[in-house]
N, C-alpha and C positions, 0 to 999 in steps of 0.2 A: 278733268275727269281721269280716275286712275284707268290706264290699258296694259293689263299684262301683256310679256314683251318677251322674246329670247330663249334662251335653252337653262332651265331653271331645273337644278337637281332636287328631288326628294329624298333627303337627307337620311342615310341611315343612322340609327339610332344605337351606337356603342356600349356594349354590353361589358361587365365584369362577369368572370367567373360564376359570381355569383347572381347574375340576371338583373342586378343593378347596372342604373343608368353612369356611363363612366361619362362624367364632365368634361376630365383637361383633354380628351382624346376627343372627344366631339366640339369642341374649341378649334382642335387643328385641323380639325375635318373640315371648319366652315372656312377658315384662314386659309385654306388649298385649295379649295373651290372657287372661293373670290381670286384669289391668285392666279387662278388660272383660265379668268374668264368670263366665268357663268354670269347670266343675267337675275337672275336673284336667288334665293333660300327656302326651300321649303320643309319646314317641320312637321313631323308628323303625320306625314301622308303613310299610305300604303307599303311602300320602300320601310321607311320608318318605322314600322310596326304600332303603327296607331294605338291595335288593338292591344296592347300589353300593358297600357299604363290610364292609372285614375287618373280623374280632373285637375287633383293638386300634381299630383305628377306634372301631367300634361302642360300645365301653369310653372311648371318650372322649369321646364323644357324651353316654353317657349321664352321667359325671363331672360333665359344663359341664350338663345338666342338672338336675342334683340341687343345685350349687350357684347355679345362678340358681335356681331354684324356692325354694330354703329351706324346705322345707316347710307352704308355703302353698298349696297346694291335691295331691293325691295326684299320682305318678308311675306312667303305666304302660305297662314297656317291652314295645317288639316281639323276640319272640326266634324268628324262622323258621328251620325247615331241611327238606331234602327227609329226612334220619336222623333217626331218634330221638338216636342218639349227637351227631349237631350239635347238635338242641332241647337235650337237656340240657345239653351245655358252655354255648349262650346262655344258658338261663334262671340256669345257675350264676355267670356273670360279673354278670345284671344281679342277681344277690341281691352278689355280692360289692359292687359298688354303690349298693349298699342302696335299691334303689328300692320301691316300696309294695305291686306287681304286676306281673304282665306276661301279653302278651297270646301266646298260640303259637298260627299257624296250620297250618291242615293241610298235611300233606307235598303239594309240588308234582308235576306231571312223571307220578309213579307211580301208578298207580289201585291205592289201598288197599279190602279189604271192610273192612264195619265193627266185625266183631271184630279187624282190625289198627290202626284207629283208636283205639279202646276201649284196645287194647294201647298204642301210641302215648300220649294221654293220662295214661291212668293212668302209665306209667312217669317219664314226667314229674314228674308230681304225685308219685311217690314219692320223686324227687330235690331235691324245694328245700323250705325254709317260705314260700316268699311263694305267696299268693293265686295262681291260674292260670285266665286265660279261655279259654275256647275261641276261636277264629278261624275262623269257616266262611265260604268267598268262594268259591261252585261259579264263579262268572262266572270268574274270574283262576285257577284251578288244577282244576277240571271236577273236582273232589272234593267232596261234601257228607257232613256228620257230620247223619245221618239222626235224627227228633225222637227214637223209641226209644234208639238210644245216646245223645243230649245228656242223657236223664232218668238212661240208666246212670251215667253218667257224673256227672252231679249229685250223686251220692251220696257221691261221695268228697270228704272233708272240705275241701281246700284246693284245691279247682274249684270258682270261687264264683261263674261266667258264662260266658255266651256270647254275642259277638257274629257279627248274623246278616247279612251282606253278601252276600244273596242277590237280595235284592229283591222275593223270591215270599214275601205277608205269610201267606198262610194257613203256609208253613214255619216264620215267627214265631210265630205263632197257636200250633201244636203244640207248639212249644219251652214257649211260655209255658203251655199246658193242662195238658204234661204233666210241668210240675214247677213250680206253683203250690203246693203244700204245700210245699215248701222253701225257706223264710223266709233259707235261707243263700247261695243261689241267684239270681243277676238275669240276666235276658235286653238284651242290647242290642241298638238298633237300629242296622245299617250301611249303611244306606238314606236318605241326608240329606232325602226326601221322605216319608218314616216316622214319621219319630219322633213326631207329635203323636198319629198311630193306634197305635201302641205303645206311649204311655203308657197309652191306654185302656182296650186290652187287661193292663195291667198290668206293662209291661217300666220297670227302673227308669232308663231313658236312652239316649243314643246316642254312640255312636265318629264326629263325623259331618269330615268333610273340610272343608265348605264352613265347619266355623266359624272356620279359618285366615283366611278373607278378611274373615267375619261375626259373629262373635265373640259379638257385643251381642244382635245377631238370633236368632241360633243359639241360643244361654243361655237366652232369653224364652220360647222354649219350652214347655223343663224349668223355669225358674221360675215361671211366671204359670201354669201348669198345678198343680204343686204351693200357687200361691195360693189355686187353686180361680178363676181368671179364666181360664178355658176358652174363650170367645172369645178374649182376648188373646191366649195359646196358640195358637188355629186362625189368628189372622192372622197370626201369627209365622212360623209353620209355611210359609202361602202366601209370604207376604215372601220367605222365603229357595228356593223352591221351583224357581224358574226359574233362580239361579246353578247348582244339583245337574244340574237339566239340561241347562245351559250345559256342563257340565262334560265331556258327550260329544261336543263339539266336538273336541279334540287328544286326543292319547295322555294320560290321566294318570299322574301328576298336572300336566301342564302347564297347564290352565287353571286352576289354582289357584295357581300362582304366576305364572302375567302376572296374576289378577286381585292379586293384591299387589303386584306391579311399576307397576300400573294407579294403587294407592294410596298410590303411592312407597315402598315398601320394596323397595330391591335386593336381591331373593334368587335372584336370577339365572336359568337356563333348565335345567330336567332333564337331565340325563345324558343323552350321545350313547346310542342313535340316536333318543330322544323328539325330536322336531324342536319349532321354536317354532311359534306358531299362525300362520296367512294374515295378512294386511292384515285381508280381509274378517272373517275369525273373532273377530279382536282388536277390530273396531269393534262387533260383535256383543256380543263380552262388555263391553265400554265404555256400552253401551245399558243392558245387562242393569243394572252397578253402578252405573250414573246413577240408572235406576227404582228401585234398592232403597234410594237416596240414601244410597252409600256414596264418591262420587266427588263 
C-alpha cells in the first residue's frame, strides 16, 4: 500500500516571458530538488499554479515530469476541479501518466456540506487505482473537509492522506487523533511552519512550498527527525520559518519564485494579474535568504 512520506515540494511552474510553460528550466528545477533531498515531486499543486493551464497542458506537465523524475523519488499530481466530473477526468489523465498519486482539492467557489464532500471523494476514489489525498485549504477555497469526514473518509482503501493547509494545528491535531489506527493512512502538513509539530504529533510529512527555494533545509526536517536528532529537526524547522512567512509578502506563489530568481534560476513571474514584489519586498526577501544562507 502506497503511504506518502517526507517533505515533498510543490513544484513551481516556470514561466517564459511570454506565460509559456518553460521546460529545460523546470527539468533543473526537479534535478535540484531531488539533489537535495526531497522525498518526492509534486506537480501542479497550488505553488504550481494549477489554475493556469488546460488538461493537455496539464498532460504534458505531468509527461516531462515523470520523465525527468525516472522514478527516483514518487510523483504526486495535482488534479483540482470545482465538479466532481472534472476531478475525475484529472485524476484519470494523471493515472494515464502513470504517476505514483495525486493530490485532489476540494471543490472551489461552491460551499459544499460534508456529506457532498464525502460524496465528492469517495466517487473519486471509485474512479482511479492510484492512491488519492485529500487537499484541505479553508484559507484559498472557504471549504473545510471537517476531522469527522477526513476519518470517514479514511476508510476507503485508496485514500491514503491528507493534506492540511489550514494552518489551524489543533484541525491537524483531529485529523491525526482521529485516524491514528490506520496504519494506511498519513496526514500531511501544509503549513511550511508545521511540520516539525506535526511530526510529533505523528503526521508522516509535509507538501511544504518553501522547500522550492529550500530544499536541503526543508528535508532536515523530516530527516533528522526520523534520525531521532530532534534538536536538529527544531532548528531546521526555525531556519526555514521566516522565508514561509516571507511568503505573505506578494500574492502566491510569487514570493517563491523571485526567491529562485534571487538564486538564479529564471523561472520567471506568476501569471497575470499576480504582480511581481515592490523594490522594498524583494530586498526583504533578499535579507530573509542571506540569513538562511541561501544567497
Amino acid at each position: 500500500m502506497f503511504k506518502p512520506y517526507g517533505v515533498i515540494p510543490p513544484v513551481i511552474s516556470p514561466m517564459h516571458e511570454d506565460g509559456s510553460f518553460n521546460e529545460p528550466v523546470y527539468r533543473v528545477m526537479i534535478d535540484r530538488l531531488i539533489d537535495n533531498g526531497v522525498h518526492g515531486i509534486f506537480p501542479l499543486g497550488t505553488t504550481g499554479e494549477f489554475y493556469a493551464f488546460s488538461v493537455e497542458q496539464s498532460r504534458r506537465i505531468l509527461e516531462i515530469t515523470m520523465d525527468q523524475v525516472a522514478h527516483r523519488v514518487p510523483v504526486y499530481a495535482g488534479a483540482n476541479s470545482i465538479t466532481t466530473r472534472g476531478a475525475v477526468e484529472l485524476v484519470q489523465m494523471a493515472q494515464e501518466c502513470k504517476v505514483d498519486a495525486v493530490s485532489v482539492l476540494t471543490p472551489m467557489f461552491i460551499s459544499q456540506t460534508q456529506s457532498e464532500l464525502y460524496g465528492f471523494y469517495k466517487t473519486i476514489a471509485a474512479n482511479t487505482d492510484l492512491p488519492v489525498i485529500i487537499y484541505n485549504n479553508r484559507p484559498k477555497t472557504n471549504v473545510t473537509v471537517e476531522p469527522g469526514t477526513i476519518a470517514q473518509l479514511s476508510e476507503i482503501d485508496n485514500i491514503v492522506g491528507v493534506k492540511d493547509s489550514t494552518g489551524d494545528f489543533t484541525n491537524t491535531e483531529e485529523y491525526l487523533r482521529l485516524t491514528r489506527g490506520n496504519d494506511n493512512f498519513g496526514v500531511l502538513l501544509g503549513r511550511d511552519t508545521l511540520i516539525y509539530a506535526g511530526l510529533c504529533y505523528g503526521a508522516v510529512g509535509a507538501i511544504a512550498s518553501c522547500a522550492n527555494v529550500a530544499p536541503r533545509i526543508a528535508a532536515d526536517i523530516y530527516d533528522k527527525y526520523v534520525a531521532g536528532d530532534l534538536k536538529g529537526s527544531l532548528e531546521a524547522q526555525f531556519a526555514l520559518a521566516p522565508l514561509r512567512i516571507a511568503s505573505n509578502m506578494g500574492t502566491f506563489p510569487e514570493v517563491i519564485k523571485e526567491g529562485l530568481i534571487l538564486e538564479g534560476i529564471p523561472v520567471g513571474k506568476c501569471l497575470d494579474p499576480i504582480a511581481l514584489l515592490s523594490d522594498s519586498q524583494r530586498n526583504s526577501l533578499r535579507g530573509v535568504l542571506s540569513e538562511m544562507g541561501l544567497l
